[in-house]
C-alpha positions as CSV (number, residue, x, y, z in Angstrom):
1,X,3.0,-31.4,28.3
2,X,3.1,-34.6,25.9
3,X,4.1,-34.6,22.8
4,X,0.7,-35.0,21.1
5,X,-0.6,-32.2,23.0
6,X,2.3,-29.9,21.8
7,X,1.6,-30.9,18.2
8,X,-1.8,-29.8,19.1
9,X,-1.2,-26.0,19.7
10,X,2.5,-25.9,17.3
11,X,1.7,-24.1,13.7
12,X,1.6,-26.8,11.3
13,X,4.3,-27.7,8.5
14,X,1.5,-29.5,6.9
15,X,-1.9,-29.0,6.9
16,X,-3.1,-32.3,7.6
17,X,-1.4,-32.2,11.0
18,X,-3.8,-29.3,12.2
19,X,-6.6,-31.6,10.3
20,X,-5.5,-34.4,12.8
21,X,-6.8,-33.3,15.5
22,X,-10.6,-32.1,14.7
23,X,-12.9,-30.7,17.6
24,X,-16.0,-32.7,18.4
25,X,-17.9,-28.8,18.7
26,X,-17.5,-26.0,17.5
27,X,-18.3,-22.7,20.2
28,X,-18.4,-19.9,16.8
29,X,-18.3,-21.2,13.3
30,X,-21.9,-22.2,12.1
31,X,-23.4,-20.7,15.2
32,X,-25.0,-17.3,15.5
33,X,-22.8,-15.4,17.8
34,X,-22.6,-11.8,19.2
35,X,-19.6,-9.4,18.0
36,X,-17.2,-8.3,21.3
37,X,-17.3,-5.2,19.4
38,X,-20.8,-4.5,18.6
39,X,-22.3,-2.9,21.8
40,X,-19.7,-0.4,22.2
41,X,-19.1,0.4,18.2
42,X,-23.3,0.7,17.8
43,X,-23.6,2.7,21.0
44,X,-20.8,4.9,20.6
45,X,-18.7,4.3,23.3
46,X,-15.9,2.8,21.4
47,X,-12.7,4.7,21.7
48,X,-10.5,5.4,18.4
49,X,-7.2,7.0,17.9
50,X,-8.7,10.2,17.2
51,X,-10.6,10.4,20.9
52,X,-7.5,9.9,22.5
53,X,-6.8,13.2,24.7
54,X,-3.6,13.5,27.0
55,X,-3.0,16.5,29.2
56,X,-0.8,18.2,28.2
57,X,-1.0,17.6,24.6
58,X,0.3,19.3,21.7
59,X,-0.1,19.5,18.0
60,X,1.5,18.7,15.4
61,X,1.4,20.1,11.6
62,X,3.6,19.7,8.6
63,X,3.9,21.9,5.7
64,X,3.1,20.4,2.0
65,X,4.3,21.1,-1.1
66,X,2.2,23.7,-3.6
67,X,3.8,21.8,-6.4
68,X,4.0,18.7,-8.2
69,X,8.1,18.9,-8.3
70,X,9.8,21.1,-6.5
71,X,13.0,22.3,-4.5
72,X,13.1,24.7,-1.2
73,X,15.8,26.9,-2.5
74,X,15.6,29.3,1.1
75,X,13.2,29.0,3.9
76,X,12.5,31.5,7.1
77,X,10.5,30.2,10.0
78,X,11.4,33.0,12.2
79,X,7.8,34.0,12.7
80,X,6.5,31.0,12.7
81,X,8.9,30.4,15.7
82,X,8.1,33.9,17.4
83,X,4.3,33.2,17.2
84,X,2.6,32.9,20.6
85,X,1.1,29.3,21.3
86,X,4.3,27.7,18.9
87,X,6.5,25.7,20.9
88,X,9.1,24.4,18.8
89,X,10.0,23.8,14.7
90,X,11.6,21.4,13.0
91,X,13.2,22.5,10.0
92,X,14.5,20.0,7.2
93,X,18.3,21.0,7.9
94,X,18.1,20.3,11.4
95,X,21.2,18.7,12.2
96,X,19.9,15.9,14.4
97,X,17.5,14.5,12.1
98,X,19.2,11.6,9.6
99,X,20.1,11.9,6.0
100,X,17.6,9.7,5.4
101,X,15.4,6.5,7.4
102,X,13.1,4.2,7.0
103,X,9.7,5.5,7.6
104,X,7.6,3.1,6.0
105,X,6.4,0.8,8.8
106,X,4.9,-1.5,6.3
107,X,7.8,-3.9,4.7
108,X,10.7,-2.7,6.3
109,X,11.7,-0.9,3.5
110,X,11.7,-3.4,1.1
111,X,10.7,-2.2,-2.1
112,X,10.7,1.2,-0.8
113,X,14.4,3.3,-0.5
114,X,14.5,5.4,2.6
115,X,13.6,8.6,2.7
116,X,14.4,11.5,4.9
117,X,12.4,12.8,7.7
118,X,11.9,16.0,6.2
119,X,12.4,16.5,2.8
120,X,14.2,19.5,1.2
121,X,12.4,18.2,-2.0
122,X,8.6,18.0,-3.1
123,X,7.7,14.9,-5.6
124,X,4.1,15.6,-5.8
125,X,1.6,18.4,-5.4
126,X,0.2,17.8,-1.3
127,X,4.0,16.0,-0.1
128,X,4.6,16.7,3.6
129,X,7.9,18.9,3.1
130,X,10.2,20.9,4.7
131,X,9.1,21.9,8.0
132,X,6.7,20.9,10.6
133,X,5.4,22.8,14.1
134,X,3.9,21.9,17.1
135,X,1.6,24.4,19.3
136,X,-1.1,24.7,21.6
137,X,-3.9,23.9,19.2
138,X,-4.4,22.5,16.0
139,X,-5.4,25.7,15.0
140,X,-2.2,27.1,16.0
141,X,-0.1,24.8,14.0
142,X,-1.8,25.4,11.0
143,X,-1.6,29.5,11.1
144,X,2.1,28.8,11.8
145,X,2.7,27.0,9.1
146,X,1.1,30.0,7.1
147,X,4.1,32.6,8.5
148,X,6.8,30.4,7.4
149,X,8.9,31.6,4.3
150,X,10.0,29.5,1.4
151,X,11.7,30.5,-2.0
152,X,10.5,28.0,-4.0
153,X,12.8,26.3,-7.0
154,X,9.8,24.7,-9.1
155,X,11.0,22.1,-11.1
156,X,10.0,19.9,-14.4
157,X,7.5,17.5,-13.4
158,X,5.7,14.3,-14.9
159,X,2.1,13.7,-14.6
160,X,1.4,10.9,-17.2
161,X,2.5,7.7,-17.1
162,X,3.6,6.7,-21.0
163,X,5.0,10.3,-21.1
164,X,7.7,10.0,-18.1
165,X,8.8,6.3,-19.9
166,X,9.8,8.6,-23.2
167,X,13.2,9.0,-24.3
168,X,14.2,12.9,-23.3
169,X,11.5,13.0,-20.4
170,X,12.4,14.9,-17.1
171,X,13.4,12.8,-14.2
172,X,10.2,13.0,-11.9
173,X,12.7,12.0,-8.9
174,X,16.5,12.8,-9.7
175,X,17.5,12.3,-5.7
176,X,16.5,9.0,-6.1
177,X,16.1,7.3,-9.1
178,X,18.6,9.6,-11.2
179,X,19.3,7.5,-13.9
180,X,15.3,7.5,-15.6
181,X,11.8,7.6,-14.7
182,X,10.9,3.6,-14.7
183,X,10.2,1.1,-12.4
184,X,10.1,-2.4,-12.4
185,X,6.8,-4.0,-10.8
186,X,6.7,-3.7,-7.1
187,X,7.8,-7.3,-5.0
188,X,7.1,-9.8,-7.5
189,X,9.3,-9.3,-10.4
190,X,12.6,-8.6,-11.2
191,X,12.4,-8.4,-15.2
192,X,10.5,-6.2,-17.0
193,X,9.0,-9.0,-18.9
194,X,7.3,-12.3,-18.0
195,X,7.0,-15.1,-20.3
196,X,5.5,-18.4,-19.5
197,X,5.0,-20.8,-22.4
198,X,4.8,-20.1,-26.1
199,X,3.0,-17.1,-26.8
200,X,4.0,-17.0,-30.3
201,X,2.8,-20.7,-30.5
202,X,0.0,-20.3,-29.1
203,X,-1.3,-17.4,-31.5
204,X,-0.7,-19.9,-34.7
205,X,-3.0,-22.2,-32.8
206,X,-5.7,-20.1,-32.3
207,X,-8.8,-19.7,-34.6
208,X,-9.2,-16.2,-33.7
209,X,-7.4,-13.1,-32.3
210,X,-8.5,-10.1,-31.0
211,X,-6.6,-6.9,-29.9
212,X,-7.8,-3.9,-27.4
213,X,-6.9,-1.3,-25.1
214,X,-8.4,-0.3,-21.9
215,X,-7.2,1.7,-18.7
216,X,-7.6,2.7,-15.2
217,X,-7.5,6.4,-13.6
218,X,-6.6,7.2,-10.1
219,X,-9.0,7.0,-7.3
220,X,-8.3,7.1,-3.7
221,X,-9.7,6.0,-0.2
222,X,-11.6,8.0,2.3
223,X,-12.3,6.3,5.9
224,X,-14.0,8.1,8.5
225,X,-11.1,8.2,10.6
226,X,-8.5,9.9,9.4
227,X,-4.4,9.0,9.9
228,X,-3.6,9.8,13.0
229,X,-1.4,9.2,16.1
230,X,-0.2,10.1,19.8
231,X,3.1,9.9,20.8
232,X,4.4,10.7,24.6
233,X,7.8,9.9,26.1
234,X,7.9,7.7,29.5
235,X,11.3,8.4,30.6
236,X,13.5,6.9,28.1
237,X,10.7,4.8,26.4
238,X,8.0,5.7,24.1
239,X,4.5,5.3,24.3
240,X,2.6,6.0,20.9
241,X,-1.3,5.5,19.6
242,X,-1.8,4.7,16.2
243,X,-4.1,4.2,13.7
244,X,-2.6,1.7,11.7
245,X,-3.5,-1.6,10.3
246,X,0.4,-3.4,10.7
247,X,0.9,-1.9,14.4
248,X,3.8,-4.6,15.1
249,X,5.5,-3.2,12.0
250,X,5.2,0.7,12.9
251,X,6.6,-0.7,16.6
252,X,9.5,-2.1,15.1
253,X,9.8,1.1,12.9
254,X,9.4,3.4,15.9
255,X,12.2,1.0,17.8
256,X,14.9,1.3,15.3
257,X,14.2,5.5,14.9
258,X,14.7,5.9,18.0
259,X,17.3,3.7,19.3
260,X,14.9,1.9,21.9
261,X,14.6,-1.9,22.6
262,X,10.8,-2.8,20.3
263,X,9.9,-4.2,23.8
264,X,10.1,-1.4,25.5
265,X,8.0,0.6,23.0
266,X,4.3,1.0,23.9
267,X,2.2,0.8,21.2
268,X,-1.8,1.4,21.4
269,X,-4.3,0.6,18.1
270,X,-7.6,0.8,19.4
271,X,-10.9,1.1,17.0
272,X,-10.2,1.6,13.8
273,X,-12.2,3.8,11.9
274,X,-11.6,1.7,8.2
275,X,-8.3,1.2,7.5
276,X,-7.9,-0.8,4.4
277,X,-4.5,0.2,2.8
278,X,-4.3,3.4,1.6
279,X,-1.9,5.7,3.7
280,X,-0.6,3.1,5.9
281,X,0.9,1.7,2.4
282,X,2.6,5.0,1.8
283,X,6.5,5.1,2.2
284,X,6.1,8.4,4.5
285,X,3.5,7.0,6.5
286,X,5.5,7.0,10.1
287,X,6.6,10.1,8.9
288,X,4.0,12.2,11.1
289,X,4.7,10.0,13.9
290,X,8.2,9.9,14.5
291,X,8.4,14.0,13.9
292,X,5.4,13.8,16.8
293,X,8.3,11.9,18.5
294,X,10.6,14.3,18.1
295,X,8.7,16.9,19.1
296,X,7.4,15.2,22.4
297,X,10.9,14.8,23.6
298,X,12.1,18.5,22.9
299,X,9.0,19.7,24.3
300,X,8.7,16.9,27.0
301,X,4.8,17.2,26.4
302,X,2.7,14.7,24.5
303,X,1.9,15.4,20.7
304,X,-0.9,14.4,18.6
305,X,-1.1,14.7,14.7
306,X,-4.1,13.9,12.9
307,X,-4.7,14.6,8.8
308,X,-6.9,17.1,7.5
309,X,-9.2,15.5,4.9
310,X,-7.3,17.0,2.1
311,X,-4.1,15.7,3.1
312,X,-5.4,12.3,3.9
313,X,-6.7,12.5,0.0
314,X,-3.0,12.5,-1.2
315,X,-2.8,9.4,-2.3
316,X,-4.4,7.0,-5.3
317,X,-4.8,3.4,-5.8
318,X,-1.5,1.1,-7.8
319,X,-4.6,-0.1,-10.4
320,X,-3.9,3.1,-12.2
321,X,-3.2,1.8,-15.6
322,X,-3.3,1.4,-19.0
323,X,-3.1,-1.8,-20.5
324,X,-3.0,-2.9,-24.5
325,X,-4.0,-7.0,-24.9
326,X,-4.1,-9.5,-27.5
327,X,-5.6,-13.0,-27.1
328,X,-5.9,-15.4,-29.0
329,X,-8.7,-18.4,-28.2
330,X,-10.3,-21.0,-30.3
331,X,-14.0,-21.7,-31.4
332,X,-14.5,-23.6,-28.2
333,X,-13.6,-20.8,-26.1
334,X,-10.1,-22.0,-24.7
335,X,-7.6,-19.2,-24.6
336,X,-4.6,-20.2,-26.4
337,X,-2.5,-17.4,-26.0
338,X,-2.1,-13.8,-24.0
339,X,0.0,-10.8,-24.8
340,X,-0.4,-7.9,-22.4
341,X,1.2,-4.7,-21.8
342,X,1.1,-2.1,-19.1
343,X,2.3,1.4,-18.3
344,X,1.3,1.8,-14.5
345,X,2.5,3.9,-11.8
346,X,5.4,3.3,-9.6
347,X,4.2,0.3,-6.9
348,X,2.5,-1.5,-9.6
349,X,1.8,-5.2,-9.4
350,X,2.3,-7.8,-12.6
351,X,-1.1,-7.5,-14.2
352,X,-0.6,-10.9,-15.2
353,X,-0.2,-12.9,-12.1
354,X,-4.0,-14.5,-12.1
355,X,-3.5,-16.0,-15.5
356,X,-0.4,-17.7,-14.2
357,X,-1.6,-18.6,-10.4
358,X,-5.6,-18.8,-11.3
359,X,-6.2,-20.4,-14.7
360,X,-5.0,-23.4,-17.1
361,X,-3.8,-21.1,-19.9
362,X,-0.4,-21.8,-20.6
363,X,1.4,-19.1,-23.3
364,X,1.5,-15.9,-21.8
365,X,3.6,-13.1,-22.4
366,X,3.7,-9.6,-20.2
367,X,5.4,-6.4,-20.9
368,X,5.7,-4.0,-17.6
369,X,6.0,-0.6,-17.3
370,X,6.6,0.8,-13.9
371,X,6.5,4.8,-14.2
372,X,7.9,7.3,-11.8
373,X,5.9,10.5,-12.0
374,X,4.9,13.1,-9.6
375,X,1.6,12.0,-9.0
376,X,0.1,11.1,-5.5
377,X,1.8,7.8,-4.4
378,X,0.5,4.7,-5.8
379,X,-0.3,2.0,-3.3
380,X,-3.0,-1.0,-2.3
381,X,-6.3,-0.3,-1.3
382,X,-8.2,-2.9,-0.4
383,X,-6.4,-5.4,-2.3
384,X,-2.9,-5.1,-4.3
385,X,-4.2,-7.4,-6.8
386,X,-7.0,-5.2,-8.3
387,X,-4.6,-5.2,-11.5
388,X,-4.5,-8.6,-11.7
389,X,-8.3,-9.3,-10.9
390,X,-9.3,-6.0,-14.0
391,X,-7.3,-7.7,-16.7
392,X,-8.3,-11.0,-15.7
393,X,-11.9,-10.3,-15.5
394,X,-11.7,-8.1,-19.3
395,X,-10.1,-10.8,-21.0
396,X,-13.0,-13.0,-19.9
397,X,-15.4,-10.7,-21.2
398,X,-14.3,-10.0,-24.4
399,X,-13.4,-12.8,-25.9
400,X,-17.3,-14.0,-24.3
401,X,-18.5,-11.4,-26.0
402,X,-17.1,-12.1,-29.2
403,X,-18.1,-15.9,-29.1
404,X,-21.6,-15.6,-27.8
405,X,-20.7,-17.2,-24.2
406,X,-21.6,-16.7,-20.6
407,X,-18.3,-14.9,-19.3
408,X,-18.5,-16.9,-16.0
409,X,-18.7,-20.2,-17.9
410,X,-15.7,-19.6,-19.4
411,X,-13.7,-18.5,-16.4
412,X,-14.5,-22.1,-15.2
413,X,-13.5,-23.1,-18.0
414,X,-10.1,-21.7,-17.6
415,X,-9.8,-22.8,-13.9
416,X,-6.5,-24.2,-12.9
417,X,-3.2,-23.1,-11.3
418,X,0.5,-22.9,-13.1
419,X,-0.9,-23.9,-16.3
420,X,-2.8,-27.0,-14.9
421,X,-6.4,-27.8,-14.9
422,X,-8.4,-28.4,-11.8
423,X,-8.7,-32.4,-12.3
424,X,-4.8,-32.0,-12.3
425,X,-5.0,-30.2,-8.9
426,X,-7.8,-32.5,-7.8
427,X,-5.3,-35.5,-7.9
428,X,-3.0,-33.4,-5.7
429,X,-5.4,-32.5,-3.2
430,X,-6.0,-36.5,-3.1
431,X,-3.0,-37.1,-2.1
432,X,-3.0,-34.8,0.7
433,X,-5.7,-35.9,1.8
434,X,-8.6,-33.3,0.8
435,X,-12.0,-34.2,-0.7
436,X,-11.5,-33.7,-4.8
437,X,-13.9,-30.7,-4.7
438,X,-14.4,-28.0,-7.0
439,X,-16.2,-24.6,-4.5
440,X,-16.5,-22.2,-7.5
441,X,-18.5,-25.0,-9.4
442,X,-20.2,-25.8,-6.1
């Protein structure tokens, strides 16, 4: 191979080197072309996670917790062991399982502290706690989980996000965050406060101000597929299907539980029936499938676990907010200044991060306030910048409201990046070689 046909198929360290080399035709884009997927999706023949049957497959169940904070003080599962059709339990003092692991499968557990297998502690009503068993049927599991025994410690407990931030307030998760109940945002900052600019200037410079409050309650996802897995032991190696949008990440996951080479880990993700965030977010979401795995190589049998519908609810999107804003903007309509603040749940974004990245306003000032509660757990659906796109898109409309102007007018207005305008950016994409084009305009 030359050396201009291996720049040909290299990823590009600039992106004028992929633009070096444009095809004559084009076989998809602009052409009307059939989806690979479409027969078999449309005619029902397409297989998903859930369809996957093994012989010899088990089941696999794990209790929840009945309360929003709360601590197994004893537990029996004698009965649930003893019942016909059970073939094993896995308590949360079982002496093999780890302290605590990663069972994210998402970022590695960045941003997100281990946790352990099972948990002796509930953080929020629904949790998967405890204990978990596998039988003959999903039915089976589920009546065993009904005969195990649990003295229950019930704790304080924080449902309301500017409540768990107060001075005095219980610790929604003393285990882990044992110092108070708040959180900085999740990835992109490490202050609780983010200034760029003058805000303070900017206000003096504005003709008019205005001040208001608006917020966000939980919702949550539903896909017609719900979490599910497989997992079966080759030998030494596993072989696991998964519903999962990240399947390199849950291999790697899977990998380092277990002590195997990734390579030698078998991972399936067929159809997926929607998967858009939601539980493959959460930081428990391997959890199910490494106590599958667990249970496959004590049993020596396969295991499946799928989520009833209720459990799969157990979850709510990070745009659960409430936000208090102050902008002030001129006659014209250019935003001169922006003061926002937030209370949000755990695994919130910076509200804030369009202004900066997506508009030409320069003096902006942010306030965060990450909250720890025992809520459902907070995470992207669809999109982790839903924050970032509300605020955006309700400072637009008030302050058009208030002047008499087409809100999308003055969005265009305010285009830009880093406190730049778009001719500013035009010049760059000049120099780079890109036509000076404006799409949202166009």
């Amino acid at each position: 191979m030359n050396k201009v046909d291996r720049e040909k198929i290299i990823a590009p360290e600039h992106p004028m080197r992929a633009d070096a080399y444009p095809l004559s035709e084009y076989a998809a884009i602009g052409k009307r072309v059939r989806r690979k997927d479409g027969y078999e999706k449309a005619s029902g023949y397409a297989i998903y996670t859930s369809d996957v049957q093994v012989p010899g497959m088990l089941y696999s169940k794990i209790l929840t917790c009945p309360y929003p904070h709360a601590r197994i003080k004893s537990m029996d599962t004698e009965k649930a062991e003893a019942m016909p059709g059970v073939r094993a339990v896995l308590r949360y003092d079982d002496p093999a399982l780890p302290e605590r692991a990663d069972l994210s499968g998402h970022m590695g557990g960045a941003g997100q502290p281990p946790e352990p297998v099972l948990s002796r502690v509930g953080y929020w009503q629904g949790m998967p706690v405890g204990a978990a068993v596998v039988a003959d049927t999903d039915d089976m599991a589920n009546e065993a989980l009904k005969l195990v025994e649990i003295e229950w410690e019930e704790r304080p407990f924080n449902l309301d996000i500017e409540e768990a931030l107060k001075p005095g307030a219980s610790l929604s998760r003393p285990e882990t965050f044992p110092e108070n109940n708040f959180s900085l945002p999740y990835l992109h900052m490490h202050e609780a406060t983010l200034t760029h600019g003058d805000a303070e200037k900017g206000f003096r410079e504005a003709d008019r101000t205005i001040q208001f409050a608006m917020r966000r309650e939980q919702d949550t996802w539903v896909s017609p597929e719900r979490p599910c897995g497989v997992f079966r032991w080759n030998g030494e190696y596993p072989e696991v299907w998964l519903k999962h949008q990240r399947p390199y990440l849950s291999k790697r996951q899977i990998a380092n539980f277990f002590k195997v080479p990734v390579n030698r880990v078998t991972l399936h993700c067929l159809y997926q029936g929607a998967t858009f965030g939601g539980w493959s977010q959460v930081a428990l979401q391997l959890q199910p499938t490494i106590i599958a795995g667990i249970f496959s190589k004590r049993t020596g049998r396969p295991v499946k676990w799928q989520f009833s519908r209720r459990e799969d609810f157990c979850g709510c999107g990070m745009d659960h907010a409430r936000f208090k804003v102050k902008v002030g903007f001129k006659d014209s309509g250019e935003v001169t200044a922006l003061h926002a603040v937030s209370w949000y749940l755990k695994e919130g974004f910076s509200h804030t991060d369009h202004f900066v990245e997506n508009s030409k306003i320069i003096n902006i000032n942010q306030e965060s306030n990450g909250a720890i509660c025992n809520t459902f757990p907070a995470v992207s659906i669809r999109c982790e910048q839903l924050m970032n796109v509300y605020c955006f898109s309700a400072v637009m409309n008030r302050v058009a409201e208030a002047l008499g102007m087409d809100p999308v007018n003055l969005a265009l207005m305010h285009d830009g990046c880093d406190g730049r305008p778009m001719s500013e950016l035009g010049e760059w994409k000049k120099k780079l070689g890109f036509q000076d084009r404006d799409s949202l305009k166009e």
